[in-house]
VOGU-3710 file (C-alpha; in Angstrom, 3 decimals, decimal comma):
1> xxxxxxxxxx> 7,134/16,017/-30,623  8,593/15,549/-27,195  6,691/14,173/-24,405  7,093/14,423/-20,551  8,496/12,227/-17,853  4,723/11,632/-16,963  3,654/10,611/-20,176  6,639/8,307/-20,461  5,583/6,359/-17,091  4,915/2,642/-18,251
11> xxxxxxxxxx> 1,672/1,335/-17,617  0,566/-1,190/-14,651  1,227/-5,350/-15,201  -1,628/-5,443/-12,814  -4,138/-3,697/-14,765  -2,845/-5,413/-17,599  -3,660/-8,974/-16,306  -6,512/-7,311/-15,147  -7,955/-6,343/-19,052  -7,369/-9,998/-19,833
21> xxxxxxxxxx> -9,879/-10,836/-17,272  -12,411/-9,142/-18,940  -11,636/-10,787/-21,545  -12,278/-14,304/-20,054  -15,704/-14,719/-18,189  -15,702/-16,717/-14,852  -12,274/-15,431/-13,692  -11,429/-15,438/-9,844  -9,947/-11,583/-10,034  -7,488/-11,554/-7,186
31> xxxxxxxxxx> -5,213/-9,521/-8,944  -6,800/-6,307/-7,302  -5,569/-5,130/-3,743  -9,559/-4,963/-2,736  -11,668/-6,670/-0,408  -14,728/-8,122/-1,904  -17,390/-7,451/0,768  -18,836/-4,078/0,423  -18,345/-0,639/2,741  -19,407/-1,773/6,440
41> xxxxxxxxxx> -23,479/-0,385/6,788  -22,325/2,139/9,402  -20,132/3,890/7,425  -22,794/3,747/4,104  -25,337/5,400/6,423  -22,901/8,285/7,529  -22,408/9,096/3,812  -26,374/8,859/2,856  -26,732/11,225/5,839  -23,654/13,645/5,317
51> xxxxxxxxxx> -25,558/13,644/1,227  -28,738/14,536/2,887  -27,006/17,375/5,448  -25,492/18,499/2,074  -21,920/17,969/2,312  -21,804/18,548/-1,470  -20,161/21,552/-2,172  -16,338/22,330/-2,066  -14,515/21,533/0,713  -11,276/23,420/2,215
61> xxxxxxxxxx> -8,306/22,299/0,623  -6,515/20,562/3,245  -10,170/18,824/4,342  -12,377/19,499/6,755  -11,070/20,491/10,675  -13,620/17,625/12,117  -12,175/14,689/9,937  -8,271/16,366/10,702  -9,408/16,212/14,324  -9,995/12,800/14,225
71> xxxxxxxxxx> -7,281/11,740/12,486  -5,466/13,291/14,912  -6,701/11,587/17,907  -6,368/7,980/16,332  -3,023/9,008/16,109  -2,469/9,482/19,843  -4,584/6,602/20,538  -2,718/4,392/18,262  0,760/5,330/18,336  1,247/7,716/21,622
81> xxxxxxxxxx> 2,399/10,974/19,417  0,455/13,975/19,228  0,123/16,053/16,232  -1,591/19,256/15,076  -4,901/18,522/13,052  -4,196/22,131/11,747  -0,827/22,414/10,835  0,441/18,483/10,344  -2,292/16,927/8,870  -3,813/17,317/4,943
91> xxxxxxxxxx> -6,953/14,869/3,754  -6,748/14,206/0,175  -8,361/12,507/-2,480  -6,887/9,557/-1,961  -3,914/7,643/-0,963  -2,608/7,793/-4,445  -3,414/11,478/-4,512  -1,196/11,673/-0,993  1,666/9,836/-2,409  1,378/12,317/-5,771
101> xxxxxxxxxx> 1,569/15,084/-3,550  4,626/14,237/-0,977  6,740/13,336/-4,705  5,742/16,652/-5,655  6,599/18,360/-2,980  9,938/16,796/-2,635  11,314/15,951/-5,491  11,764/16,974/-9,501  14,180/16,832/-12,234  17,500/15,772/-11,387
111> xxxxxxxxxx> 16,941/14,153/-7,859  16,333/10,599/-6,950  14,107/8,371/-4,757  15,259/5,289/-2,855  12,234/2,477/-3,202  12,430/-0,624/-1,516  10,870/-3,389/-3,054  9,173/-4,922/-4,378  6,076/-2,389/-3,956  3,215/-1,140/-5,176
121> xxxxxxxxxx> 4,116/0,073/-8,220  2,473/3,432/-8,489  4,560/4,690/-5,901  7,771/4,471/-8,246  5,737/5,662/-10,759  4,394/8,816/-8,936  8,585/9,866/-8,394  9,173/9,364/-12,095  5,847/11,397/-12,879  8,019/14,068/-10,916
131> xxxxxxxxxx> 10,505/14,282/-13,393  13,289/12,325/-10,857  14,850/8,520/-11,059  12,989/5,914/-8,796  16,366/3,510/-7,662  14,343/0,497/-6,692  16,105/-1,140/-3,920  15,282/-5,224/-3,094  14,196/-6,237/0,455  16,238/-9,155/0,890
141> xxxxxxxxxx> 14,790/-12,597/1,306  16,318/-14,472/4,066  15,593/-17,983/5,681  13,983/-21,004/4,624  10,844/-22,892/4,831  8,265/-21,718/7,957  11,484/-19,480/9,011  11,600/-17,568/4,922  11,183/-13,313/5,906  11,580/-10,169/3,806
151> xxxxxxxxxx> 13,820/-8,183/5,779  15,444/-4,744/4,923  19,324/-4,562/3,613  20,987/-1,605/4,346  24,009/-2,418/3,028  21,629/-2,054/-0,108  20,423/1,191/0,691  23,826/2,959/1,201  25,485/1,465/-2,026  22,574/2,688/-3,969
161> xxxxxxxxxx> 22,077/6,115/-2,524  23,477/9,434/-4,399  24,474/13,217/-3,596  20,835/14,220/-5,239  18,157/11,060/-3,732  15,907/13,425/-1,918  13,873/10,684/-0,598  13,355/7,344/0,697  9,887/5,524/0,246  8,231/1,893/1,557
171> xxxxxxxxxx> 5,406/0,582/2,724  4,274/-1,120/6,118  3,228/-3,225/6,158  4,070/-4,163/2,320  2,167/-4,801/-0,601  2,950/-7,017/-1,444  5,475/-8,857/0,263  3,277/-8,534/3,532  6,504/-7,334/5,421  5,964/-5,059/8,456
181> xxxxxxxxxx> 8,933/-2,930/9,876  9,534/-3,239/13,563  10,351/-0,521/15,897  13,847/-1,457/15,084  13,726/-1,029/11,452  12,170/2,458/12,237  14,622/3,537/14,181  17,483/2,108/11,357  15,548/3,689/8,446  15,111/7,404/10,634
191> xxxxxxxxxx> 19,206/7,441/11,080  20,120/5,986/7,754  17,687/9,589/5,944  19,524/12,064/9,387  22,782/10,472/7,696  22,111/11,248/4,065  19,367/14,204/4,718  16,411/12,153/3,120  12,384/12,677/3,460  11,303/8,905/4,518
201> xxxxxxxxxx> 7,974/8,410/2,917  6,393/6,051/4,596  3,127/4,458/2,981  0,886/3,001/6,186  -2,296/2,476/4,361  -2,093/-1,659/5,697  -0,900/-0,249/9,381  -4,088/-2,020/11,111  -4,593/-4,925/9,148  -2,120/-7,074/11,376
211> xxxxxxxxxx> -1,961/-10,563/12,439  -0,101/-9,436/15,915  -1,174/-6,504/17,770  -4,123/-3,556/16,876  -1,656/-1,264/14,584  1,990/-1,753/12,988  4,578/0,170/14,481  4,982/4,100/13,237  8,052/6,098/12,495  6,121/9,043/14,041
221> xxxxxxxxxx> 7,505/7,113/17,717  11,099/7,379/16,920  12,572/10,521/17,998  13,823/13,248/15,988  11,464/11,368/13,438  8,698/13,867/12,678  11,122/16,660/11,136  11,884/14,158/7,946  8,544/11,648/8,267  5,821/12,259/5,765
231> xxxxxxxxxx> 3,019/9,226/6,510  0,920/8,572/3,391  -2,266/7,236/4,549  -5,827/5,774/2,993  -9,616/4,648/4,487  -9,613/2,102/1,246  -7,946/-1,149/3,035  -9,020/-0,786/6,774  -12,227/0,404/6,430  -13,270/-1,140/3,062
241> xxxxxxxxxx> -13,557/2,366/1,532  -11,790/1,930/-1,933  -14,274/3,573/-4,304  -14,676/6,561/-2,065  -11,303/7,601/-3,059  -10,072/9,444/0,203  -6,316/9,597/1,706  -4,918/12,171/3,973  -1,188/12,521/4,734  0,971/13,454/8,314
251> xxxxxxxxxx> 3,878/15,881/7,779  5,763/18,729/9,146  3,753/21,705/9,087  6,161/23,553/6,207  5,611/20,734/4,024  1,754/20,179/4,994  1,610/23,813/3,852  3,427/23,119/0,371  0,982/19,847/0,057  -2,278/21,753/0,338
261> xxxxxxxxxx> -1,509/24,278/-2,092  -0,646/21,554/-4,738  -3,634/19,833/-3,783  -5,690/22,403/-5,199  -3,802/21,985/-8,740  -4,407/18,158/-8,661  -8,002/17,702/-7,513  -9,059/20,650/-5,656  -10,454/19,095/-2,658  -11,450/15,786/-1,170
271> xxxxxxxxxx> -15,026/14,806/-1,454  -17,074/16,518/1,522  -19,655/13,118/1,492  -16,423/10,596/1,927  -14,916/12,983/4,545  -18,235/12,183/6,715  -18,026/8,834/5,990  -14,354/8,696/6,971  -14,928/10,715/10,026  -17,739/8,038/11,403
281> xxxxxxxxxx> -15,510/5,248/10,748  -12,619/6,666/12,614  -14,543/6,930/15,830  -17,075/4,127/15,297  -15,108/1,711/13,709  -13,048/-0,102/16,232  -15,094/-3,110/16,468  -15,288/-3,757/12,615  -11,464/-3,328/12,479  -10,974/-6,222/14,767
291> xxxxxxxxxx> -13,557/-8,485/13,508  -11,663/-7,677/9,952  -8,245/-8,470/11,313  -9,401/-11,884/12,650  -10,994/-12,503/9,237  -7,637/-11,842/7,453  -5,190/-13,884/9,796  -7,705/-16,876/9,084  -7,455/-16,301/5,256  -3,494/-15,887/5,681
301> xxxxxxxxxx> -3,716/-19,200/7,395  -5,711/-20,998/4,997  -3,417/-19,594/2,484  -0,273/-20,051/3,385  -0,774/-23,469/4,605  -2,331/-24,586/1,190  0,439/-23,003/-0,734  3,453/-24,258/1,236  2,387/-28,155/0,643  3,347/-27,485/-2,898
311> xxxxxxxxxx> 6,735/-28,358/-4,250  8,875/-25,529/-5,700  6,869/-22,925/-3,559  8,349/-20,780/-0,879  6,145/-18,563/1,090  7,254/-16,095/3,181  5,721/-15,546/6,518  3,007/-12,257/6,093  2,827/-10,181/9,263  0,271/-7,486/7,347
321> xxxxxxxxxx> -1,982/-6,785/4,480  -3,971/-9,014/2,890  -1,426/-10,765/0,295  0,882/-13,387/0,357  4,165/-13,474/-2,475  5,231/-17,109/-3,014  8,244/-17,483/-4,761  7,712/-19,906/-7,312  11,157/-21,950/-7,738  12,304/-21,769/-11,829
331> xxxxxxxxxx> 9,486/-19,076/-12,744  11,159/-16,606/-14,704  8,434/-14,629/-16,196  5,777/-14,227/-13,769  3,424/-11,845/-16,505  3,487/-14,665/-19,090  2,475/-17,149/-16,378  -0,498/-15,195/-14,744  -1,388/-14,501/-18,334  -1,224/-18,225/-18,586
341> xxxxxxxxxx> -3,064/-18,478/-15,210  -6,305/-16,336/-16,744  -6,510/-18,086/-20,116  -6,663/-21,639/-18,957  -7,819/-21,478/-14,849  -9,965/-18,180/-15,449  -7,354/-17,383/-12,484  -6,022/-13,573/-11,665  -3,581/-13,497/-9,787  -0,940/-10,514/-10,149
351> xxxxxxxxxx> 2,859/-11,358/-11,220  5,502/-10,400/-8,925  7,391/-8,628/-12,130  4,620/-5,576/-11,256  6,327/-4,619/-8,216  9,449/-3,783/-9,117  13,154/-5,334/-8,764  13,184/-8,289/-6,150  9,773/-9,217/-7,364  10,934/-11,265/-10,671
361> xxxxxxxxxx> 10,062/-15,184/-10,222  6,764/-14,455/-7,116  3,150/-14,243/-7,634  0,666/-11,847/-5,507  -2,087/-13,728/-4,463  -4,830/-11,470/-2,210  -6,856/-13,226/-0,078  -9,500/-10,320/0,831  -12,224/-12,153/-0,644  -14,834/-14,844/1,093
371> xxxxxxxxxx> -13,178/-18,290/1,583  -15,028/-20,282/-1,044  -13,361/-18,270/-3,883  -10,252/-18,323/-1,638  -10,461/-22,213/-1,731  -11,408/-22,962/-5,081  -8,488/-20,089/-6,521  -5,883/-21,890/-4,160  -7,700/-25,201/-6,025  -6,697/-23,829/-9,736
381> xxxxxxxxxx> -3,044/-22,694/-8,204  -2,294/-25,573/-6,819  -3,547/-27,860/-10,604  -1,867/-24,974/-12,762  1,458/-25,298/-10,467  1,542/-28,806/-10,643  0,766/-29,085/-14,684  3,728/-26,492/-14,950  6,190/-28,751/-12,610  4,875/-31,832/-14,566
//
């Protein structure tokens, strides 16, 4: 019997080092893209008191007006563009669920996706769900030593792209390369899709967890932008929200309109409780985000400065997220070495092979967790690395 393009989508390394773990009590798991501290108090109160208000029944499709509202407004405050909470704007259930839905509503059998990687892998995986070819395109990795940067490659980009790529998706800041696109690159990436009539999906979900500045630079501020721009967003990394499984997405009304309907075929609605929640956070959350982005520019520090004493490791400089991606110098099977890492450190880390071409021969380490595991993981790295190296 014959089976779909879905069915055929190959499972996650990540989750695969991850059911090792399980296997092996005592393992530091920073394999996951999670922080370890829980949901911030202020935001667990608004959800015990939008359960107790009742906010337990179905919700409208494209989420409720309040929450699109103030998505809306962080967007002016933020970036300096103003959009329609009505018309541009659709909450989901989930980042994931927003990525699902912009590949749906873009692409299908016989079209294509530009990805630059490496990236999260779901997101390739969501195009091929679609039915259409994912053409994974490397960042290139330029420089040396303090000065090493993942940068974009056009030159890349316009020998890979066809007559029937629809669509061109990244992440910014990256996971897990920790890359952030400037204004520059926006503006690049904008008039290389006008050229070849391409959606840019843009995944933001790490856009405030920065080690320069309050928020990484938008594609929604380059002009002529929003017509092609669909943002993919999340509450999961800024706001410590991933178990309440809530997304929402920016678009052109036309295609917001498209994305609602299919919403209602993938999950219905987003939950009304972690709508509240999100709501509260948006307007009451400012000071946590800072104290958060402090917290993860000290653990980038501590970090990157461990890892780059160690011979054979190159570490290039994160500007966002919570991850850093050494190259490890002669590591040619990243899966079999955080395998490795698990079974005799009780380590997790996640192997660059996950993430798609470019990643080959780096490991992800995330440092969203409190700095004594940070310290003693970096500890089993840096005795693993140096057994390996002999």
């Amino acid at each position: 019997m014959r089976t779909s393009a879905a069915a055929q989508v190959a499972p996650s390394k990540i989750r695969a080092i991850a059911a090792i773990a399980e296997e092996y009590p005592g393992t530091l798991r920073l394999f996951y893209g999670e922080d370890t501290l829980p949901t911030p108090d202020f935001i667990k109160s608004a959800g015990q008191r939008a359960i107790d208000a009742n906010r337990t029944y179905y919700t409208p499709n494209a989420g409720y007006p309040e929450l699109r509202a103030a998505i809306a407004e962080q967007v002016a405050r933020l970036h300096g563009v103003t959009i329609d909470p009505a018309s541009e704007v659709v909450v989901t259930a989930s980042g994931m669920v927003a990525i699902l839905l912009a590949c749906q509503a873009t692409l299908g059998p016989g079209t294509s996706a530009l990805v630059a990687t490496p990236l999260w892998p779901n997101i390739s995986a969501a195009i091929r769900v679609t039915g259409a070819e994912a053409i994974e395109v490397p960042l290139a990795l330029m420089g040396e030593g303090d000065s090493l940067r993942f940068t974009l490659d056009f030159d890349r980009f316009e020998a890979a792209v066809r007559p029937e790529t629809r669509v061109l998706a990244l992440a910014s800041p990256g996971n897990p390369t920790a890359w952030t696109a400037t204004h520059e690159d926006w503006l690049k990436l904008v008039a290389f899709c006008e050229r070849h009539d391409l959606w840019l999906l843009a995944d933001g979900v790490y856009e405030r967890i920065v080690f320069e500045g309050n928020v990484a630079p938008s594609p929604l501020s380059v002009p002529g932008a929003r017509e092609r721009t669909i943002i993919a967003q999340s509450f999961s990394k800024t706001y410590r929200m991933t178990g309440w499984r809530l997304g929402y997405l920016i678009a052109p009304p036309a295609l917001t309109r498209s994305m609602t309907q299919l919403h209602e075929f993938v999950v219905s609605n987003a939950f009304g409780v972690a709508q509240e929640a999100a709501r509260v956070a948006l307007r009451e959350g400012e000071s946590f985000v800072r104290e958060s982005q402090e917290r993860y520019a000290r653990h980038a520090r501590i970090a990157i400065d461990r890892l780059r004493r160690l011979d054979g490791v190159d570490v290039p400089e994160p500007t966002g997220a919570f991850y850093v991606f050494p190259r490890l110098r002669g590591l040619t099977d990243s899966y079999a070495f955080c395998e490795r890492l698990v079974i005799e450190r009780r380590l997790g880390l996640a192997p660059g092979a996950a993430f798609g071409a470019g990643g080959e021969g780096h490991i992800r380490l995330c440092f969203a967790v409190d700095e004594t595991t940070l310290i003693e993981a970096l500890d089993r790295f840096e005795s693993a690395w140096n057994e390996m190296k002999g």
